[in-house]
N, C-alpha and C positions, 0 to 999 in steps of 0.2 A: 363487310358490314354495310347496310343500307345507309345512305343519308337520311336523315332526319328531315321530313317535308314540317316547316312552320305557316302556320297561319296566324292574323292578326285579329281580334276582335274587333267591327269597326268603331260598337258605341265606345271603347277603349279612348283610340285614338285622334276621330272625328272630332275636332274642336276648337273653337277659335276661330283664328281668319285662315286656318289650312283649307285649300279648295281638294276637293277630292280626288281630280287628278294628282295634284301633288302630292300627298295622303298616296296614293296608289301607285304612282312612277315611283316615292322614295323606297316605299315597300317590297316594292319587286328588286328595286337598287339593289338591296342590301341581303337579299336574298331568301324574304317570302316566296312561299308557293300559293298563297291562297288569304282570301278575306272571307271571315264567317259574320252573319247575319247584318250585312251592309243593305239598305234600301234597296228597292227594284229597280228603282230609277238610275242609280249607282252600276248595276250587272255592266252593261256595255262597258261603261270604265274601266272594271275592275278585269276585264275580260281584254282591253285594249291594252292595257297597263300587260299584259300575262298573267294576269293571276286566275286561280280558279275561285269561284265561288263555293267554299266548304260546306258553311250550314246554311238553312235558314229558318225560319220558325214556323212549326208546319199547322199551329192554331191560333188563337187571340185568344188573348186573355192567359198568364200566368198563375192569379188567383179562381177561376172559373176556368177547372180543366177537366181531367179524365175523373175524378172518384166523385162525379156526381153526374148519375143517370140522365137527369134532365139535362145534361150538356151534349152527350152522346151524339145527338141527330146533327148537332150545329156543330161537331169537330170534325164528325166524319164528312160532311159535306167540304169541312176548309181543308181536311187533310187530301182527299182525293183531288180537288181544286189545286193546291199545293203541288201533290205527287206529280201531277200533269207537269208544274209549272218548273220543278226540279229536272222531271224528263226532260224538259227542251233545252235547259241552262244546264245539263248537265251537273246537278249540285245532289253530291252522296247522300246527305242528310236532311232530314227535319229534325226538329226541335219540340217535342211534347211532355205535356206538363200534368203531373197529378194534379193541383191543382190545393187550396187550402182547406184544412181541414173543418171549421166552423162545424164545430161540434161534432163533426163524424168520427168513429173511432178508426184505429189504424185497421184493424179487420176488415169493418165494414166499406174503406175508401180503397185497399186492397183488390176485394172483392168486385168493385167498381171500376177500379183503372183498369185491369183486367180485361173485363167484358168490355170495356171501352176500345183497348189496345185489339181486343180480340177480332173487332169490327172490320177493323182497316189492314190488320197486321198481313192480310191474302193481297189486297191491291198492292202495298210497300211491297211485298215478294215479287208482283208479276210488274211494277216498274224497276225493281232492281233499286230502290232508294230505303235507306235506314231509318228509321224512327227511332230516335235517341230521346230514350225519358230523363230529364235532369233533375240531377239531385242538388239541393239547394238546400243550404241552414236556415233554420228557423228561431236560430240565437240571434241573430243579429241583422241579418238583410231581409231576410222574406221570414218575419212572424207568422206562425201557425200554416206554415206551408207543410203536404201532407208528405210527400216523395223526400222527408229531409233526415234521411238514414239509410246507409248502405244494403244492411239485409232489407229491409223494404222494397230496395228497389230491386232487389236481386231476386227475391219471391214473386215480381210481378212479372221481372224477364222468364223467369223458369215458369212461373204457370202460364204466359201467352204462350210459350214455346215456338217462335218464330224467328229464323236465324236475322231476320230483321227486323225485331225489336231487341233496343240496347240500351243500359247507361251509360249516361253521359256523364259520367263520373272529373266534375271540380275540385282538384285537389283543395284549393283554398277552401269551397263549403265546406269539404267535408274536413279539411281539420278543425273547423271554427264548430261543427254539431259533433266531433264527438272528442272535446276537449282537449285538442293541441298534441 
C-alpha cells in the first residue's frame, strides 16, 4: 500500500511569533510532504524546507467567481497568469471558486461556472495543472456561496468534461451543508 503524502494548510498554521522557516523545517520534521496555498513570497522556503507547494489559488476573490459572466474575462486572465506561475513551481493545483450566489439561481450559476470553467479548462490540460473547484458550506462560513453542495459540483465537473477540472471536496464543509 502507498504511503499517504500529507500537506498542511498554511493559513491553518501560520500564527503568532512562528517564523515560517520554522512553521516549514517542523513540518517537513515530522513528516509533511507539502504546504497548500502559503504566500509567494513563502515558495523558496517552503521548497528549501523539502516541501512541495500543493495548491494555490488560481483567482481573487472567493465571493466574485466563476457563475457570474461579468467575471469571466478577469479569471481567465489570472488563471492563465497562475497556470504559468504553477508551471515553474511546479504546484498540481489551483484553487477556483463559483463564487456567491446573490440572487442567481442554482441553474443559472451552473450554467455560468461552466462556460467559465469551459474557458480555461484547454490551458489547465496543456500545462498539466488541476483546477479544483471548492465546495464550501454556506451554513456557516461562507453564506450564500453558490458551489456549496456536492451534486452541484459534480454537474459542473461532468458538463466541463475536462480530466482537469475537479472537486475539491472538504470533508468538514461538506458535513456542516449537508447536516452532519
Amino acid at each position: 500500500m502507498a504511503a499517504i503524502k500529507q500537506s498542511l494548510a498554511w493559513w491553518c498554521f501560520q500564527r503568532g511569533n512562528v517564523t515560517a522557516e520554522d512553521l516549514l523545517a517542523q513540518a517537513a520534521r515530522i513528516g509533511y510532504a507539502g504546504v497548500e496555498l502559503c504566500p509567494q513570497d513563502v515558495w523558496p522556503k517552503a521548497r528549501d524546507a523539502g516541501l512541495q507547494i500543493v495548491t494555490m489559488g488560481g483567482h481573487a476573490s472567493l465571493g466574485d467567481g466563476l457563475n457570474r459572466r461579468e467575471n469571466h474575462d478577469r479569471i481567465e486572465r489570472e488563471i492563465e497568469a497562475n497556470l504559468a506561475l504553477a508551471q515553474q513551481w511546479d504546484i498540481p493545483v489551483l484553487i477556483v471558486f463559483s463564487g456567491n450566489r446573490n440572487g442567481l439561481s442554482d441553474e443559472a450559476g451552473l450554467e455560468n461556472t461552466v462556460e467559465g470553467l469551459k474557458r480555461v479548462a484547454r490551458a489547465a490540460e496543456q500545462a498539466g495543472i488541476t483546477l479544483a473547484l471548492e465546495l464550501l458550506n454556506s451554513k456557516v462560513d461562507h453564506p450564500d456561496y453558490q458551489c456549496d453542495h456536492t451534486a452541484w459540483g459534480a454537474a459542473v465537473c461532468r458538463a466541463v468534461n475536462s480530466p482537469r477540472v475537479k472537486l475539491l471536496y472538504d470533508i468538514y464543509h461538506m458535513q456542516v451543508r449537508h447536516d452532519n
